[in-house]
C-alpha positions as CSV (number, residue, x, y, z in Angstrom):
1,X,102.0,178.7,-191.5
2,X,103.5,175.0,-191.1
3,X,103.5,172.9,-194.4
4,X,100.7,170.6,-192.4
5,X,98.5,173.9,-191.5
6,X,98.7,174.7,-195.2
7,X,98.1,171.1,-196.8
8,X,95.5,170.8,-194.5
9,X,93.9,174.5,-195.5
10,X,94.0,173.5,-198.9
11,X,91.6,170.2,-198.1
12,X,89.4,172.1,-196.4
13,X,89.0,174.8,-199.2
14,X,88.6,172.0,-201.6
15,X,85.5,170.7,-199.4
16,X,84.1,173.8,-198.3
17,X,81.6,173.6,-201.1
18,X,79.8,170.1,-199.2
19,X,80.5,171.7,-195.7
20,X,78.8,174.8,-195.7
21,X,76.7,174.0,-197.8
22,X,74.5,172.5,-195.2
23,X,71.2,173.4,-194.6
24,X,69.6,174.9,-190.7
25,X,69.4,171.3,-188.7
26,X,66.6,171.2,-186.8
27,X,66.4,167.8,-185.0
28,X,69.9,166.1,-184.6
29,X,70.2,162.6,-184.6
30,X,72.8,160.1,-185.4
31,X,74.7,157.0,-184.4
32,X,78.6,156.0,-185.5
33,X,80.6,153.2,-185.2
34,X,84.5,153.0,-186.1
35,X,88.2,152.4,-184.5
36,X,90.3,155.2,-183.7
37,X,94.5,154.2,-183.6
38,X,96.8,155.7,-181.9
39,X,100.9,156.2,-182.4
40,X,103.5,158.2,-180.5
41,X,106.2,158.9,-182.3
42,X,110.0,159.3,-181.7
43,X,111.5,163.1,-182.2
44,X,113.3,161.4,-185.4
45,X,109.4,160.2,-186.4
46,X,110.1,156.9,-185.9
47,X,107.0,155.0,-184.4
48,X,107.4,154.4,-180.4
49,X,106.8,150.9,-179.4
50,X,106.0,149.6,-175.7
51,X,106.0,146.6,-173.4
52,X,102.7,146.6,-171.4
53,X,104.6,145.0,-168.4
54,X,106.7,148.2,-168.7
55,X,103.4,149.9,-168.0
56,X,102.6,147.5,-164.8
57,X,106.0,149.0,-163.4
58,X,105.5,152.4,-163.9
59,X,101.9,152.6,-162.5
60,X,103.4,150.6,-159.5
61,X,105.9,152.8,-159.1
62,X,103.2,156.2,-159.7
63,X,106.0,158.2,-161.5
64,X,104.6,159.8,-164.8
65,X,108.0,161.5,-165.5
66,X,109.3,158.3,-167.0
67,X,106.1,156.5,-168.5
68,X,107.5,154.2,-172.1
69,X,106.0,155.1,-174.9
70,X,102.4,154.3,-176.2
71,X,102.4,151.3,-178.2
72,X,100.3,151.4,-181.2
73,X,96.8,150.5,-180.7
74,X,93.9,150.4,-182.2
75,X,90.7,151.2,-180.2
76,X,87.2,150.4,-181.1
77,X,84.0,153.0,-180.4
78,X,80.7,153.8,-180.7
79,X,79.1,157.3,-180.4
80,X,75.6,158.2,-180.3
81,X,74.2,161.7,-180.6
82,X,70.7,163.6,-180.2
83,X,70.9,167.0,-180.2
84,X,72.7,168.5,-176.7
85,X,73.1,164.5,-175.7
86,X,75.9,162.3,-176.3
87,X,77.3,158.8,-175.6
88,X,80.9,158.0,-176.1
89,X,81.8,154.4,-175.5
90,X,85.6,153.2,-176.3
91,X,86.6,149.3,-176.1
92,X,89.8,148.1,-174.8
93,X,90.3,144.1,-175.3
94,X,87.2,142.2,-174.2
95,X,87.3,142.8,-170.6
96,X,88.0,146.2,-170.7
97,X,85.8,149.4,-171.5
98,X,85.0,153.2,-170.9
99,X,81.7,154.9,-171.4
100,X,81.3,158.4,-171.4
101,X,78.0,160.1,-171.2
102,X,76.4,163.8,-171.3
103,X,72.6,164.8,-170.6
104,X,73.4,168.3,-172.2
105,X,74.7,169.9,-168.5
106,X,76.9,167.1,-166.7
107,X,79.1,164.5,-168.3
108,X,79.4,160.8,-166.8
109,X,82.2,158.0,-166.7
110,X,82.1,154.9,-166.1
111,X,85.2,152.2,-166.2
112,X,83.8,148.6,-166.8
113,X,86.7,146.0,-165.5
114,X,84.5,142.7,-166.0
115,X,87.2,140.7,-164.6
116,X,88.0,142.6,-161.5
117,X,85.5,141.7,-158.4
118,X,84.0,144.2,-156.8
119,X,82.7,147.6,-157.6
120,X,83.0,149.9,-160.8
121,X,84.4,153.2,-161.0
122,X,82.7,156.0,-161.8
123,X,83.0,160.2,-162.3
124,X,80.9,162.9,-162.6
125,X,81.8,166.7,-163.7
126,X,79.3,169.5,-164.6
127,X,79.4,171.1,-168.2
128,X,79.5,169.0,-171.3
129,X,83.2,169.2,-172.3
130,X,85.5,166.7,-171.8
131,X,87.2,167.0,-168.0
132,X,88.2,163.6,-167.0
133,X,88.2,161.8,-170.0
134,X,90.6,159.3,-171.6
135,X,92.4,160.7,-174.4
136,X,91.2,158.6,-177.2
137,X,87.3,159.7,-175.9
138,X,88.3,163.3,-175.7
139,X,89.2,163.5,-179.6
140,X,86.4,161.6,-180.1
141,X,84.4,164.0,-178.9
142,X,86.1,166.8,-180.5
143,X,85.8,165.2,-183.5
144,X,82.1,163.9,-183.3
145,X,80.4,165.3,-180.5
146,X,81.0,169.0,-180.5
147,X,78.3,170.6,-182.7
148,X,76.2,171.5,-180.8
149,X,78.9,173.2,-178.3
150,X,80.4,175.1,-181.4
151,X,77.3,176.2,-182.3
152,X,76.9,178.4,-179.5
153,X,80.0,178.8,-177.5
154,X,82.9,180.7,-178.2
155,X,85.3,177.6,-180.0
156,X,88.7,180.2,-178.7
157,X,88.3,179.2,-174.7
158,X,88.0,175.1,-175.2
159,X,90.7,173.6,-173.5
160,X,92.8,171.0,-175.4
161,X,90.3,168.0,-175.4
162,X,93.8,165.4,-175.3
163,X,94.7,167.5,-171.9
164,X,93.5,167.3,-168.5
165,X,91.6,170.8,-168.3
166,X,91.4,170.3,-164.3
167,X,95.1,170.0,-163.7
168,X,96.9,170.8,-166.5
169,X,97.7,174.6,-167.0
170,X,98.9,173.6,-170.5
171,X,95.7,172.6,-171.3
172,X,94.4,176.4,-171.7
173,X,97.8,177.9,-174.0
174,X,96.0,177.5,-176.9
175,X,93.4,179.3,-179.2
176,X,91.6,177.1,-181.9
177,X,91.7,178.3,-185.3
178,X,90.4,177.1,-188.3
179,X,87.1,176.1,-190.3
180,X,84.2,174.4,-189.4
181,X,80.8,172.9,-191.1
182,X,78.8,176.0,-191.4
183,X,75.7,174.2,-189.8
184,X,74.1,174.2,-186.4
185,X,75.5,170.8,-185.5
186,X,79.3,172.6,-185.9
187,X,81.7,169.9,-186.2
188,X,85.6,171.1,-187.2
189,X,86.7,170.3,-190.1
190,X,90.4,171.5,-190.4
191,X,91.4,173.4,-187.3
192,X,94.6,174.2,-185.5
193,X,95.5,174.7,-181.7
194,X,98.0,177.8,-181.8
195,X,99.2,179.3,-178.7
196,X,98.4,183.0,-177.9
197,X,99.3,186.0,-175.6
198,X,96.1,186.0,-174.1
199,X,95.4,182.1,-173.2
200,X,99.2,181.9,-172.1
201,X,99.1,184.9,-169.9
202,X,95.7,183.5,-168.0
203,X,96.6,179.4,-168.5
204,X,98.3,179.4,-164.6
205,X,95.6,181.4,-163.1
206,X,92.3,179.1,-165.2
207,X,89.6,178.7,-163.3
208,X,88.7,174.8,-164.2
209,X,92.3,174.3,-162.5
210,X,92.0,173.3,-159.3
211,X,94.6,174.6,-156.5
212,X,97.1,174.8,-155.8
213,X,98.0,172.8,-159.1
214,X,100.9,175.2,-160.9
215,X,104.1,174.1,-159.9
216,X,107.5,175.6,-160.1
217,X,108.1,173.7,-163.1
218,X,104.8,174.4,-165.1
219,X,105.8,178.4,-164.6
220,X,108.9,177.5,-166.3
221,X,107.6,175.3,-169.1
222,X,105.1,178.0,-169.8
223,X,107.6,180.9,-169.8
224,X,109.5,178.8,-172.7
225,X,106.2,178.7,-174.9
226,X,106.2,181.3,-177.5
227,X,102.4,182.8,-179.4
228,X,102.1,181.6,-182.7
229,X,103.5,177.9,-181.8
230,X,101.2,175.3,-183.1
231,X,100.2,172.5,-180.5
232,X,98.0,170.2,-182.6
233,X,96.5,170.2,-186.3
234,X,92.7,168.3,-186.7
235,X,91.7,167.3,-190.1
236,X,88.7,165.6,-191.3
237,X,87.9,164.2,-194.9
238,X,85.5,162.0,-196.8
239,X,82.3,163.7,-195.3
240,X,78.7,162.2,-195.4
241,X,75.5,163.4,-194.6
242,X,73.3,161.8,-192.2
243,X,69.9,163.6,-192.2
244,X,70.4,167.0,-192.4
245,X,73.8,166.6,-190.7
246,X,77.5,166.1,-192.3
247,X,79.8,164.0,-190.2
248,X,83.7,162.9,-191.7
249,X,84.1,159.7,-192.2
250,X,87.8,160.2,-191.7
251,X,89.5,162.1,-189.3
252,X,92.7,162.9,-187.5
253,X,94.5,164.9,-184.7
254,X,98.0,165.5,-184.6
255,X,99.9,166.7,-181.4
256,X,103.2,168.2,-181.6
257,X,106.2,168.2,-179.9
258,X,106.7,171.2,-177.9
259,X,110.8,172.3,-177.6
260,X,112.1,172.7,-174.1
261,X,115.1,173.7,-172.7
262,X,117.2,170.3,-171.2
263,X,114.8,168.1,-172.9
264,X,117.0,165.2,-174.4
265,X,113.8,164.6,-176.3
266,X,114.4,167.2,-178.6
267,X,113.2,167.5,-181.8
268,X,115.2,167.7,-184.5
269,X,115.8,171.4,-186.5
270,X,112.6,172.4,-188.3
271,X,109.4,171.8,-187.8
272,X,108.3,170.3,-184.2
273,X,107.6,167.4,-185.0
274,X,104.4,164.8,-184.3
275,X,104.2,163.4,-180.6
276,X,101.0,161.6,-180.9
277,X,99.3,160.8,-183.7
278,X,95.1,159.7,-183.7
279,X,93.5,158.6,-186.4
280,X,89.6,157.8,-186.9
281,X,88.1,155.8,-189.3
282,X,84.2,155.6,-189.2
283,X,82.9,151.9,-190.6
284,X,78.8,152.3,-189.6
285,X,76.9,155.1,-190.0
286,X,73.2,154.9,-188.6
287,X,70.6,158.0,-188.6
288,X,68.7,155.7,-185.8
289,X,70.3,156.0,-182.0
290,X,70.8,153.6,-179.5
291,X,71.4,154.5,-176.1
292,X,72.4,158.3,-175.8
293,X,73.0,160.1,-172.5
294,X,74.3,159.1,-169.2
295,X,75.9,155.8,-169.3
296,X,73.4,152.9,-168.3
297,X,74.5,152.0,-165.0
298,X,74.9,148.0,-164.4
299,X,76.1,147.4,-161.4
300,X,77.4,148.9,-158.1
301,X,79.8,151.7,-158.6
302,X,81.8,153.9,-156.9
303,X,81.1,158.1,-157.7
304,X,83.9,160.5,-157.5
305,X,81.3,163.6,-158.3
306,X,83.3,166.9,-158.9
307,X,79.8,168.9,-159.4
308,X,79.8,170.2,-156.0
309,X,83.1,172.1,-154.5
310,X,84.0,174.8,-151.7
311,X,87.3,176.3,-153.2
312,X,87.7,178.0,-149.9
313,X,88.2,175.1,-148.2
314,X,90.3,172.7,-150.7
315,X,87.3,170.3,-151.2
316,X,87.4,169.6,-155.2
317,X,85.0,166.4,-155.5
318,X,83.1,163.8,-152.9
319,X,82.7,160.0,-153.0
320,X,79.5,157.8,-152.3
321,X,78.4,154.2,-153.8
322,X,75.2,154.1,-156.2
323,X,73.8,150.5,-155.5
324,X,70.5,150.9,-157.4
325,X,71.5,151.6,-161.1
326,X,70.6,155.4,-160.7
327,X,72.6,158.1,-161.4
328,X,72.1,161.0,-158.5
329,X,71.9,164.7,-158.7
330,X,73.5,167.2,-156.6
331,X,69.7,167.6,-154.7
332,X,69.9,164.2,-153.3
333,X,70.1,163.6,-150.0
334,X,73.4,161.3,-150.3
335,X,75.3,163.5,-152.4
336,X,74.5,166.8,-150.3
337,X,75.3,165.0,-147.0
338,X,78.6,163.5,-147.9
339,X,79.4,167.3,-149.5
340,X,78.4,169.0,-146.3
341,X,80.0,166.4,-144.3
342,X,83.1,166.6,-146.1
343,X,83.5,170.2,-146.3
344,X,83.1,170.1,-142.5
345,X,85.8,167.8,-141.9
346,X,88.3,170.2,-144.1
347,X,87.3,173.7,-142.3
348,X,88.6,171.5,-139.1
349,X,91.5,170.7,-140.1
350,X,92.0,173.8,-141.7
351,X,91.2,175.7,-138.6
352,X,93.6,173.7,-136.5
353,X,96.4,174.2,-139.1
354,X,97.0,170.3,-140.6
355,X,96.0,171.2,-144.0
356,X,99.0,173.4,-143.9
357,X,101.3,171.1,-143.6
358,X,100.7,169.6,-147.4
359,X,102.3,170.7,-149.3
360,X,101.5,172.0,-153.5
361,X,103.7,168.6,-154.6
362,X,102.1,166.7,-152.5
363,X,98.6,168.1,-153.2
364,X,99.4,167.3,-157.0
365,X,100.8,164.0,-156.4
366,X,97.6,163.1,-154.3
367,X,95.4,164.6,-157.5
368,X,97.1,162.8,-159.9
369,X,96.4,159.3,-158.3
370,X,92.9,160.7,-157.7
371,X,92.0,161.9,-161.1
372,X,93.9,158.5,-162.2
373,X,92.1,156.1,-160.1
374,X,88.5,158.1,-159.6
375,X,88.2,159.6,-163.4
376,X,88.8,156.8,-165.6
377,X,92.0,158.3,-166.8
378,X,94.0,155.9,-168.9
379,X,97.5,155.7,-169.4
380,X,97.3,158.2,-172.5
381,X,96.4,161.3,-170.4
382,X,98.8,160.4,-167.4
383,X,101.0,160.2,-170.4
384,X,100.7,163.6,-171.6
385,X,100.8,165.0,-167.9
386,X,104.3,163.2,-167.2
387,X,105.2,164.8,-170.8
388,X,104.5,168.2,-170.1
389,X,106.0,167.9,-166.4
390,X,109.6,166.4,-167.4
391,X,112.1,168.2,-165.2
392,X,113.2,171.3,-167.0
C-alpha cells in the first residue's frame, strides 16, 4: 500500500465515527455550491503550465498525441440533488458553460457558447453514470452525485469517472476499493482505483466500448499494466450533514502516472507519481434545491442521442435539432425516424461493401471528433485520451 493509500486510510479511520454513523435517509435532498481546480503535474511534480493559443493549434490540428499541458484552473459549479436526480452545472469564464443533467435513467449535456451564433450542442446517453462528460463534471459527480448509485450497484464495475467509458478501454482496468459513508445516499469517502486481473482481462472486450475502438496500441499499453497498480486515490474531509445526509466539504482526486515502455514522460524511481490533480472546495451548502434533472433547455440545440444503437450495423448515436425547449424520448416520432432512417442508410452501405473500406484508425479518429464536438468533451478528457494513446 502507497504512502498516499495509507495517509489517506488513516483519515478515513479517524472520521469513520461521523460517516457511518449516519442514520437510514429516506428523502434526499440537497444543493452545493463550490470551485473545483485543477493541476497537471510534471513527472518531477513540478506544476504544468499552458498557453491557451497552444490549445487553438492543437484542436486545429486534431492531434491528441501532443496536446500541452493543462494550465491550472479553477472552475466554478453548482450541483443539485433529489434522490435518483441530479444536476451538475460547471462554469468556464463568463461566456462559457456545461450543464449536465440525470432524471434517474438518462443523463443530459448541454454546452452553452453565448457568444457563438447559432445553435447549442447537446448529448444524450442512457444510464446515470457519467459517459460523455467533461472531466472536472465527472469527479464531480463521483464526488457528489453517486449515492444513490452506490447504494445499490456494485461500486467494483464503475468505470473511471475522469475517462471516456465509451472509447477508452482503460477506462474499465480498475476495481474501486476503499470506504464509503455507511448511509443510503453512499458517497466515497477515501477510495482507490487499483487495477485487477479480472477488469484488465475484460477492459478490451467492455461492452459500453463502442467498435471497433481497441487499437494496436491500446493492446499494448494494456499488456504493460500490472494488478495491484493504483490509478487514482479520492479523499474527502471536513464532512457536514445536510438533513439526514453527510456530504464533504472538501474533497480531492488524484490520478497517477501510469509507466510505459518508450515513454520519455517517465516518472521518476518510486512511487508513480501525480498526473492530474482535482481539488474541490464546497463554499454554500443549501438543504433547499433549485433546478434538478435534465438541463433546462433555452434555445435551439443540436442532439447527438446515443440511447438508441444497432451494433450490427456500426450505428452508435443519431442527430436531430430540438427547437421547442423539450427534451425528446426515444418514443418520439423524430428520434425513432432519424434512428430507423439512419440505420437504413448503414445496412446499404454495408451490403454494398463501402463501410469496409474504413478502417479501425479511421473509425477512431472519426469518434474522437464526434465525441469531441457532439458530447461536450473538453480539452481535459481529449487530454487523458491522447495520454493513454502516446505511441508506445
Amino acid at each position: 500500500m502507497s504512502w498516499r493509500r495509507c495517509g489517506g486510510w488513516i483519515a478515513a479511520v479517524a472520521l469513520a465515527g461521523l460517516v457511518e454513523s449516519g442514520a437510514a435517509v429516506g428523502t434526499v435532498a440537497f444543493q452545493l455550491q463550490g470551485v473545483v481546480r485543477v493541476e497537471e503535474y510534471a513527472p518531477d511534480g513540478t506544476v504544468l503550465r499552458r498557453d491557451p493559443k497552444e490549445i487553438a493549434k492543437v484542436v486545429k490540428a486534431l492531434d491528441p498525441t501532443v496536446i500541452p499541458p493543462l494550465y491550472p484552473k479553477a472552475v466554478p459549479f453548482l450541483v443539485c440533488i433529489s434522490n435518483d436526480w441530479w444536476y451538475i452545472r460547471v462554469q468556464y469564464g463568463s461566456n462559457q458553460w456545461y450543464e449536465y443533467g440525470c432524471d434517474g435513467r438518462d443523463t443530459f449535456a448541454i454546452t452553452y457558447f453565448p457568444h457563438v451564433r447559432g445553435a447549442d450542442i447537446a448529448g444524450v446517453s442512457a444510464g446515470v453514470t457519467p459517459q460523455h462528460m467533461e472531466m472536472e463534471a465527472g469527479v464531480l459527480w463521483f464526488a457528489l452525485c453517486s449515492g444513490k448509485y452506490f447504494a445499490r450497484e456494485d461500486r467494483r464495475d464503475l468505470a473511471a469517472p475522469w475517462g471516456l467509458p465509451t472509447m477508452d478501454p482503460f477506462a474499465h482496468v480498475y476495481e474501486l476499493k476503499g470506504s464509503f459513508t455507511n448511509e443510503e445516499y453512499r458517497l466515497p469517502a477515501f477510495v482507490w482505483f487499483e487495477v485487477v486481473e479480472r477488469r484488465l482481462q475484460q477492459a478490451a472486450q467492455h461492452p459500453q466500448l463502442w467498435p471497433p475502438k481497441v487499437l494496436k496500441e491500446d493492446v499494448a499499453r494494456l499488456a504493460q499494466l500490472k494488478p495491484g497498480t493504483t490509478g487514482a486515490v479520492y479523499r474527502a474531509w471536513d464532512w457536514r450533514r445536510v438533513g439526514e445526509v453527510q456530504v464533504p466539504s472538501r474533497f480531492e482526486l488524484e490520478i497517477m502516472y501510469h509507466r510505459w515502455r518508450g515513454d520519455e514522460r517517465q516518472p521518476p524511481l518510486g512511487d508513480n507519481g501525480v498526473f492530474l490533480r482535482y481539488t474541490g472546495h464546497i463554499t454554500n451548502v443549501a438543504a433547499a434545491v433549485g433546478h434538478v434533472g435534465p438541463p433546462p433547455v433555452l434555445g435551439k440545440l443540436v442532439v447527438t442521442d446515443w440511447r438508441l444503437q444497432d451494433r450490427e450495423v456500426g450505428l452508435e448515436y443519431v442527430s436531430y435539432p430540438i427547437t421547442n425547449r423539450v427534451w425528446l424520448t426515444t418514443n418520439d416520432p423524430t428520434v425513432w425516424t432519424r434512428f430507423e432512417r439512419r440505420r437504413f442508410e448503414l445496412m446499404s452501405l454495408r451490403e454494398t461493401g463501402i463501410r469496409g473500406r474504413t478502417t479501425p484508425a479511421g473509425m477512431r479518429g472519426v469518434a474522437v471528433i464526434a465525441a469531441i464536438i457532439a458530447a461536450n468533451l473538453g480539452i481535459g478528457a481529449w487530454l487523458w485520451v491522447g495520454r493513454t494513446r502516446s505511441r508506445v
